[in-house]
N, C-alpha and C positions, 0 to 999 in steps of 0.2 A: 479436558484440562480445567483447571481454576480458573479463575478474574477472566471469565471468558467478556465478563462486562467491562472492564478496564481494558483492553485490547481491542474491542469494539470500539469505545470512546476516542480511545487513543489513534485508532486508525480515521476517525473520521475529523480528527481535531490537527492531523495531516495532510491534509486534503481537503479544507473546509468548506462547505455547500454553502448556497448564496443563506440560505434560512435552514431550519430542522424544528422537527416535533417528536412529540415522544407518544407516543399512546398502546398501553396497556403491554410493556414488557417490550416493545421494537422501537429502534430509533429509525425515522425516514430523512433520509437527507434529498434535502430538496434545490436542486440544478439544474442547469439548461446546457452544461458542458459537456463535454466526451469523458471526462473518468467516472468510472461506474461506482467506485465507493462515494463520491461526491453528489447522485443521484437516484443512489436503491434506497428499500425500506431491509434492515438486517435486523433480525433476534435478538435481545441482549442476553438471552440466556439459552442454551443448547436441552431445551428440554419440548416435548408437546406442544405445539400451536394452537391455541382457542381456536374452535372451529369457526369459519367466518369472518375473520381478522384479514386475509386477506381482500373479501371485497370493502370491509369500511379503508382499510389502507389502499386502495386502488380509489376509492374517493375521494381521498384529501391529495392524492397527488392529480384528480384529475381537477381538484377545487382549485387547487394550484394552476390550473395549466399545463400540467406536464405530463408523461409519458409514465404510469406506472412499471415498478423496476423491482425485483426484488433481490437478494443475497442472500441465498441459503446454502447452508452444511451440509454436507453428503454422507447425513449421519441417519441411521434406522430414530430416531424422536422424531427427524421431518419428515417422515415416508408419507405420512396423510397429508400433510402441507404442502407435499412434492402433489400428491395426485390431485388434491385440490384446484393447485395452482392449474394442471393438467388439464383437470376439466374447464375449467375457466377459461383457456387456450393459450396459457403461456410453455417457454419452452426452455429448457431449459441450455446455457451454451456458456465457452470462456470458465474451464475448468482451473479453477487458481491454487495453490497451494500458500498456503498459513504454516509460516514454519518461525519455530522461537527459538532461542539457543540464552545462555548466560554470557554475560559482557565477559567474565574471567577465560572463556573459552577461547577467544576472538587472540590467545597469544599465538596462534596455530599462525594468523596471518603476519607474514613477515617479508617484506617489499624494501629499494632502497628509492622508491618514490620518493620525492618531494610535494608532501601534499598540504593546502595551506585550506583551513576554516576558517569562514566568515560569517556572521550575521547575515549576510546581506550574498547575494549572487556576484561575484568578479566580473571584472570584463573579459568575454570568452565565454563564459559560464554558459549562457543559452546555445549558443551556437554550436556545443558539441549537444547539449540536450535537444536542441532540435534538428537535428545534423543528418547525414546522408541515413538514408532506410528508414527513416520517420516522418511520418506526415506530418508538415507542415500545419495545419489545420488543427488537427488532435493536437499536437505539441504545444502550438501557442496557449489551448488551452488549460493544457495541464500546466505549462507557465504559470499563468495566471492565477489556479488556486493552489499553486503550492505558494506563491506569494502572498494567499491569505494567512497565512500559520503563522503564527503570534510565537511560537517554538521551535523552531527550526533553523537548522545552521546547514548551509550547504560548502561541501567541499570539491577542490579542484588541484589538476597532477598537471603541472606546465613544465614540457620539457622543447629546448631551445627557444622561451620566450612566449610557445604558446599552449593553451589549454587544451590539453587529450585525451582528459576523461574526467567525470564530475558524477557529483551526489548531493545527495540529501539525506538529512539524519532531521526527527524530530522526536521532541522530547515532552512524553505526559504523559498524566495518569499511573504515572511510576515504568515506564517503557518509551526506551530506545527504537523507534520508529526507523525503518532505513529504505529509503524510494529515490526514483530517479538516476538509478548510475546506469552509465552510457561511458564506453569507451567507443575513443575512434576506432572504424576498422583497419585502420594502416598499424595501431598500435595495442591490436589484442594478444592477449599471451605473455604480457611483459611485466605480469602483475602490479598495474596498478588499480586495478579494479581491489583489490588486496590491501593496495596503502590506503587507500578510500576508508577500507573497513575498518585497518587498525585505527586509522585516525577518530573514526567515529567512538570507538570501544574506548580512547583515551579521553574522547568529549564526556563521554556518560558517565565514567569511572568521576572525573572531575568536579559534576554533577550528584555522585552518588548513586548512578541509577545503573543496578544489577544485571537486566535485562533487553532483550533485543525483540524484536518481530520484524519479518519484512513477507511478502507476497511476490510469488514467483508463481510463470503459467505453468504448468503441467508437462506442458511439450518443453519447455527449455532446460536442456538435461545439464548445457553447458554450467548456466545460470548456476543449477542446487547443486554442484558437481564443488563449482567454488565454496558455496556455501556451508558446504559439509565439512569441509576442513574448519572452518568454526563454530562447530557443533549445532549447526541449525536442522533441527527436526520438524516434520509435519505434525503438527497440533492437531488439523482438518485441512480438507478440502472442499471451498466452495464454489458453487457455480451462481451464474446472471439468469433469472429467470425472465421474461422478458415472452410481451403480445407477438 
Protein backbone atom coordinates (compact mmCIF):
# COMPACT_ATOMS: atom_id res chain seq x y z
CA UNK A 1 0.00 0.00 0.00
CA UNK A 2 1.00 3.87 -0.03
CA UNK A 3 2.16 6.24 3.05
CA UNK A 4 3.44 3.08 4.31
CA UNK A 5 5.76 5.90 6.15
CA UNK A 6 2.90 8.01 7.55
CA UNK A 7 1.13 4.91 9.17
CA UNK A 8 4.42 3.98 10.70
CA UNK A 9 4.85 7.47 12.08
CA UNK A 10 1.47 7.64 13.15
CA UNK A 11 1.58 4.43 14.95
CA UNK A 12 4.39 5.08 16.86
CA UNK A 13 3.30 8.84 17.68
CA UNK A 14 0.28 6.59 19.65
CA UNK A 15 2.20 4.99 21.60
CA UNK A 16 5.20 7.13 22.22
CA UNK A 17 8.75 5.61 23.31
CA UNK A 18 10.56 7.27 25.98
CA UNK A 19 13.28 8.55 22.99
CA UNK A 20 13.46 7.46 18.99
CA UNK A 21 16.18 7.67 16.25
CA UNK A 22 16.07 7.33 12.75
CA UNK A 23 18.79 5.83 10.88
CA UNK A 24 19.13 4.96 7.28
CA UNK A 25 15.16 4.42 6.31
CA UNK A 26 13.98 2.61 9.90
CA UNK A 27 12.56 4.31 12.87
CA UNK A 28 13.83 2.60 16.37
CA UNK A 29 11.67 3.47 19.16
CA UNK A 30 13.44 3.20 22.28
CA UNK A 31 11.38 1.81 25.70
CA UNK A 32 11.73 -0.17 28.67
CA UNK A 33 7.71 -0.93 28.54
CA UNK A 34 5.63 -3.88 27.62
CA UNK A 35 4.21 -2.43 24.16
CA UNK A 36 6.11 -3.71 21.46
CA UNK A 37 5.57 -0.77 19.00
CA UNK A 38 6.89 1.53 21.65
CA UNK A 39 10.32 -0.51 21.68
CA UNK A 40 11.04 -2.29 18.14
CA UNK A 41 13.24 -0.82 15.31
CA UNK A 42 10.32 -0.95 12.08
CA UNK A 43 11.08 -0.09 8.26
CA UNK A 44 9.60 3.14 6.95
CA UNK A 45 9.48 1.72 3.70
CA UNK A 46 8.31 -1.94 2.73
CA UNK A 47 11.14 -2.44 0.33
CA UNK A 48 14.82 -4.55 0.56
CA UNK A 49 16.81 -4.01 3.79
CA UNK A 50 20.54 -2.90 3.49
CA UNK A 51 22.44 -5.65 4.22
CA UNK A 52 23.76 -5.26 7.72
CA UNK A 53 21.36 -2.66 9.26
CA UNK A 54 20.19 -5.03 11.49
CA UNK A 55 23.41 -5.50 13.45
CA UNK A 56 24.34 -1.39 13.56
CA UNK A 57 20.36 -1.24 14.72
CA UNK A 58 20.86 -4.01 17.49
CA UNK A 59 23.83 -1.54 18.60
CA UNK A 60 22.21 1.57 19.41
CA UNK A 61 19.42 -0.30 21.16
CA UNK A 62 22.18 -2.06 23.03
CA UNK A 63 24.03 1.65 23.51
CA UNK A 64 20.81 2.42 24.96
CA UNK A 65 20.47 -0.28 27.36
CA UNK A 66 17.85 -2.13 25.99
CA UNK A 67 16.89 -5.29 24.60
CA UNK A 68 17.04 -5.26 20.68
CA UNK A 69 13.42 -5.74 19.04
CA UNK A 70 12.56 -5.65 15.68
CA UNK A 71 8.86 -5.15 13.48
CA UNK A 72 8.91 -6.76 10.33
CA UNK A 73 6.29 -7.38 7.39
CA UNK A 74 5.65 -10.71 6.31
CA UNK A 75 6.16 -9.61 2.91
CA UNK A 76 8.69 -11.50 0.13
CA UNK A 77 11.16 -7.64 0.14
CA UNK A 78 12.07 -8.92 3.87
CA UNK A 79 12.79 -12.51 3.09
CA UNK A 80 16.63 -11.73 3.44
CA UNK A 81 16.11 -9.52 6.59
CA UNK A 82 13.91 -12.37 8.01
CA UNK A 83 16.87 -14.78 7.44
CA UNK A 84 19.31 -12.51 8.56
CA UNK A 85 17.67 -11.53 11.51
CA UNK A 86 17.64 -15.69 11.64
CA UNK A 87 21.05 -16.17 11.59
CA UNK A 88 21.75 -13.60 14.05
CA UNK A 89 19.35 -15.82 16.39
CA UNK A 90 16.22 -13.89 16.53
CA UNK A 91 12.83 -15.33 16.16
CA UNK A 92 10.30 -14.46 15.08
CA UNK A 93 6.66 -14.37 17.28
CA UNK A 94 2.95 -12.17 17.92
CA UNK A 95 1.72 -12.19 14.42
CA UNK A 96 -0.37 -8.79 14.12
CA UNK A 97 -2.49 -7.69 11.44
CA UNK A 98 -2.40 -3.86 9.96
CA UNK A 99 -5.65 -3.36 8.80
CA UNK A 100 -6.93 0.28 7.16
CA UNK A 101 -10.42 0.98 6.29
CA UNK A 102 -11.99 4.93 5.11
CA UNK A 103 -13.55 6.86 7.96
CA UNK A 104 -16.92 7.13 5.43
CA UNK A 105 -17.17 3.30 5.75
CA UNK A 106 -17.36 3.20 9.66
CA UNK A 107 -21.54 4.08 8.80
CA UNK A 108 -21.83 0.26 8.74
CA UNK A 109 -21.40 0.87 12.70
CA UNK A 110 -24.61 1.51 14.34
CA UNK A 111 -25.00 1.12 18.41
CA UNK A 112 -27.75 3.01 20.78
CA UNK A 113 -24.54 3.30 23.12
CA UNK A 114 -23.96 6.33 24.99
CA UNK A 115 -20.54 7.08 24.42
CA UNK A 116 -18.93 10.35 25.50
CA UNK A 117 -14.95 11.61 24.14
CA UNK A 118 -12.61 13.33 26.15
CA UNK A 119 -9.21 14.62 25.98
CA UNK A 120 -8.36 13.26 28.86
CA UNK A 121 -9.24 9.46 30.45
CA UNK A 122 -12.87 9.68 32.74
CA UNK A 123 -13.07 8.28 35.70
CA UNK A 124 -13.70 4.50 35.22
CA UNK A 125 -11.73 4.82 32.23
CA UNK A 126 -8.58 2.62 33.40
CA UNK A 127 -10.35 0.19 35.34
CA UNK A 128 -12.14 -1.42 32.35
CA UNK A 129 -8.58 -1.05 30.48
CA UNK A 130 -7.02 -2.62 33.03
CA UNK A 131 -9.75 -5.01 34.14
CA UNK A 132 -10.40 -8.64 34.57
CA UNK A 133 -8.17 -10.92 31.73
CA UNK A 134 -5.32 -8.21 31.72
CA UNK A 135 -2.29 -8.15 33.33
CA UNK A 136 -2.10 -5.79 35.54
CA UNK A 137 1.65 -5.07 34.99
CA UNK A 138 1.39 -4.85 31.12
CA UNK A 139 -1.72 -2.67 31.45
CA UNK A 140 -0.32 -0.07 33.80
CA UNK A 141 2.02 0.27 31.26
CA UNK A 142 0.43 0.63 28.24
CA UNK A 143 -1.36 3.25 30.68
CA UNK A 144 1.16 5.26 30.79
CA UNK A 145 2.34 5.60 27.13
CA UNK A 146 -0.69 6.09 25.68
CA UNK A 147 -0.79 9.03 28.22
CA UNK A 148 2.25 10.26 26.40
CA UNK A 149 0.19 11.20 23.02
CA UNK A 150 -0.03 14.75 22.59
CA UNK A 151 -3.18 13.34 19.98
CA UNK A 152 -5.45 11.36 21.31
CA UNK A 153 -8.87 11.29 22.61
CA UNK A 154 -10.04 8.43 24.53
CA UNK A 155 -13.75 7.24 24.73
CA UNK A 156 -15.98 5.51 27.14
CA UNK A 157 -19.91 3.58 27.04
CA UNK A 158 -21.32 4.07 30.96
CA UNK A 159 -24.29 2.22 31.30
CA UNK A 160 -26.20 2.55 35.00
CA UNK A 161 -23.63 5.02 36.14
CA UNK A 162 -20.63 3.00 35.15
CA UNK A 163 -17.94 2.56 32.63
CA UNK A 164 -18.18 -0.85 30.39
CA UNK A 165 -16.12 -0.40 27.59
CA UNK A 166 -13.47 2.24 26.40
CA UNK A 167 -11.02 3.27 23.71
CA UNK A 168 -8.60 5.28 22.22
CA UNK A 169 -8.45 7.08 18.89
CA UNK A 170 -5.41 9.15 17.91
CA UNK A 171 -5.00 11.43 15.54
CA UNK A 172 -1.68 12.06 12.92
CA UNK A 173 0.23 12.18 10.28
CA UNK A 174 -3.32 12.42 8.36
CA UNK A 175 -4.63 8.95 10.24
CA UNK A 176 -7.13 7.97 12.61
CA UNK A 177 -5.18 5.68 14.91
CA UNK A 178 -7.65 3.34 17.07
CA UNK A 179 -6.11 1.12 20.25
CA UNK A 180 -7.02 0.23 23.52
CA UNK A 181 -10.91 -0.98 23.35
CA UNK A 182 -11.84 -3.34 26.08
CA UNK A 183 -15.21 -4.26 26.69
CA UNK A 184 -16.42 -5.80 30.05
CA UNK A 185 -16.95 -9.43 29.70
CA UNK A 186 -20.47 -9.12 31.52
CA UNK A 187 -21.29 -6.74 28.50
CA UNK A 188 -19.90 -8.13 25.21
CA UNK A 189 -22.26 -8.57 22.34
CA UNK A 190 -24.17 -5.47 23.08
CA UNK A 191 -22.30 -3.40 20.55
CA UNK A 192 -20.77 -1.05 22.24
CA UNK A 193 -17.52 -1.89 21.06
CA UNK A 194 -19.49 -0.37 17.75
CA UNK A 195 -20.50 3.09 19.50
CA UNK A 196 -16.79 3.31 20.27
CA UNK A 197 -16.10 3.24 16.59
CA UNK A 198 -18.77 5.40 15.28
CA UNK A 199 -17.86 7.81 17.87
CA UNK A 200 -14.29 7.79 16.70
CA UNK A 201 -15.36 8.08 12.79
CA UNK A 202 -17.41 11.26 13.85
CA UNK A 203 -14.11 12.69 15.97
CA UNK A 204 -11.94 12.28 12.63
CA UNK A 205 -14.63 13.39 10.06
CA UNK A 206 -14.63 16.69 12.57
CA UNK A 207 -11.12 16.79 12.17
CA UNK A 208 -11.15 16.16 8.54
CA UNK A 209 -9.17 13.23 8.61
CA UNK A 210 -10.29 10.36 6.00
CA UNK A 211 -8.68 7.49 7.21
CA UNK A 212 -8.39 4.79 10.06
CA UNK A 213 -5.63 2.08 10.96
CA UNK A 214 -5.78 -0.09 14.04
CA UNK A 215 -3.71 -3.42 14.78
CA UNK A 216 -5.36 -6.65 15.66
CA UNK A 217 -3.54 -10.25 16.65
CA UNK A 218 -3.99 -12.80 13.97
CA UNK A 219 -5.85 -15.15 16.38
CA UNK A 220 -8.59 -12.73 17.33
CA UNK A 221 -11.22 -13.57 14.76
CA UNK A 222 -13.71 -12.00 17.14
CA UNK A 223 -11.86 -8.60 17.07
CA UNK A 224 -11.51 -8.43 12.68
CA UNK A 225 -15.00 -10.08 12.45
CA UNK A 226 -16.16 -6.50 14.14
CA UNK A 227 -14.04 -4.67 12.19
CA UNK A 228 -15.10 -5.78 8.92
CA UNK A 229 -18.37 -4.42 9.10
CA UNK A 230 -16.36 -1.19 8.75
CA UNK A 231 -14.36 -1.96 5.98
CA UNK A 232 -11.15 -2.58 7.64
CA UNK A 233 -8.81 -4.55 5.40
CA UNK A 234 -5.19 -6.14 6.01
CA UNK A 235 -2.70 -3.76 4.55
CA UNK A 236 0.17 -6.48 5.99
CA UNK A 237 0.96 -8.57 8.57
CA UNK A 238 3.77 -8.04 10.97
CA UNK A 239 5.53 -10.10 13.30
CA UNK A 240 8.12 -9.21 16.75
CA UNK A 241 11.32 -10.46 15.85
CA UNK A 242 12.93 -10.69 19.01
CA UNK A 243 16.77 -12.71 20.79
Amino acid sequence: MDDVESLERATIAAVPPRAQEEMAGWLLALDTGTVGRARSAVPLRHEPAVAGMPRLIEARYRAHGLPPEFRVARLDCFRGLQQELAAMGYSACKPTLVQVSAIDRFTAFRSHAQVTVAADPPDGWSGVFLGEGFDPVDGASRMGILRRSRDSVYAAVRIDGQVRAVGTACFSHGWCGIHGMRTLPSHRGQGLASGILAAFAREAASRGVARAYLQVEEGNEGAQSLYRQGGFATAWTYEYWKA
